[in-house]
N, C-alpha and C positions, 0 to 999 in steps of 0.2 A: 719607585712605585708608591702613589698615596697607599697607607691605610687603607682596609676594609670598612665598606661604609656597614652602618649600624640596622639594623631591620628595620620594618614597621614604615607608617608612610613619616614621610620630611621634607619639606621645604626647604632647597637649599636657595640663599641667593647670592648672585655673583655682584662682582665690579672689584673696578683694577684698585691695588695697592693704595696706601695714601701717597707713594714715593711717586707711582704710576699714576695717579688723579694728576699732584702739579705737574707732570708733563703734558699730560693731555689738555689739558687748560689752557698753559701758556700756547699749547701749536694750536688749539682751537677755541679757545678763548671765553666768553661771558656765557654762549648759551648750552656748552658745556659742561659748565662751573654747573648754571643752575637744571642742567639735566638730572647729575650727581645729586645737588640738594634734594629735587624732588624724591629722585631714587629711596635715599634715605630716610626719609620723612613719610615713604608709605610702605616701605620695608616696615620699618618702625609699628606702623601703624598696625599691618599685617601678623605683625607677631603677637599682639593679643587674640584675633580672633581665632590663629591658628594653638594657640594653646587650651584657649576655649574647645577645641575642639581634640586636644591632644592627638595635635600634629606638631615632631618635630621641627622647630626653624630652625636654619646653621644659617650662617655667613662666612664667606669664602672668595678669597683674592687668589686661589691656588688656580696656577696655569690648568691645573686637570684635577677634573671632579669625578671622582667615584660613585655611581650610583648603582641600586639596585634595579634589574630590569626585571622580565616579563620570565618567571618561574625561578625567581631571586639570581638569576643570572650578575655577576659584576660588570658593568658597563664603565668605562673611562670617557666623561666628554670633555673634549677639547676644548678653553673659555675663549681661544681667538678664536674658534670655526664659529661661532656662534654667531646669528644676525646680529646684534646687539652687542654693546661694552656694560652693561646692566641686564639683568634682567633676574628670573626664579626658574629650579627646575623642581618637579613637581614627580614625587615620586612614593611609591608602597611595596615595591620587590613582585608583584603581581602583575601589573602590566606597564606597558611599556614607556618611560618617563615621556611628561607633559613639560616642555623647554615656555618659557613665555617669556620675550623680550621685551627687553624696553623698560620701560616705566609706563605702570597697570594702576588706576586707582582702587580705592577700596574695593569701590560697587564692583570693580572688572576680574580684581585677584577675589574677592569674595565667590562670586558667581563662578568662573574658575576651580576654586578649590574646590567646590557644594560639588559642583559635575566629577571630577576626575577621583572626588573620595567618597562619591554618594552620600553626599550629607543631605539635609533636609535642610 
């Protein structure tokens, strides 16, 4: 059983291992590779404005993510049930976590967080 996630809201974001990245590459190859790149490079990006706004970021390869749900409820999700091999889950123990797959650019995870954490 993971750990007890932490209060308060957090962005966690997922994708596989670096051990689990070259396998998925070599079976799926170049536009894989630069899915991951981009992943990373707007995770990256992400974590300034969410500190800006002191919102915790994590990152996590963990097969199951603990989150807080809706009345700080402990939620486990599952990272293979997920649409996506990438993505962010979007969470404050308040209501009920925000999953966003894929790779989101700024303007998308921006717009995004401002809604689900009532930011201005």
């Amino acid at each position: 059983m993971p750990p007890l996630p932490p209060a308060g809201p957090r962005v966690i974001f997922y994708s596989p291992a670096p051990a689990g990245r070259d396998s998925i590459i070599r079976l799926e190859g170049t536009d894989i590779a630069q899915l991951l790149d981009d992943f990373d490079y707007y995770a990256g990006r992400a974590s300034s404005f969410l500190r800006q706004n002191r919102i915790r970021a994590e990152f996590t390869s963990d097969p199951l993510i603990p989150v807080r749900a809706r009345e700080a409820r402990i939620r486990i999700v599952e990272r293979e049930k997920l649409e996506d091999i990438v993505g962010a889950i979007l969470t404050d123990g308040i209501q009920e976590p925000r999953v966003l797959s894929g790779v989101v650019t700024e303007e998308e995870f921006a717009a995004e967080v401002r809604s689900f954490y009532r930011l201005k």
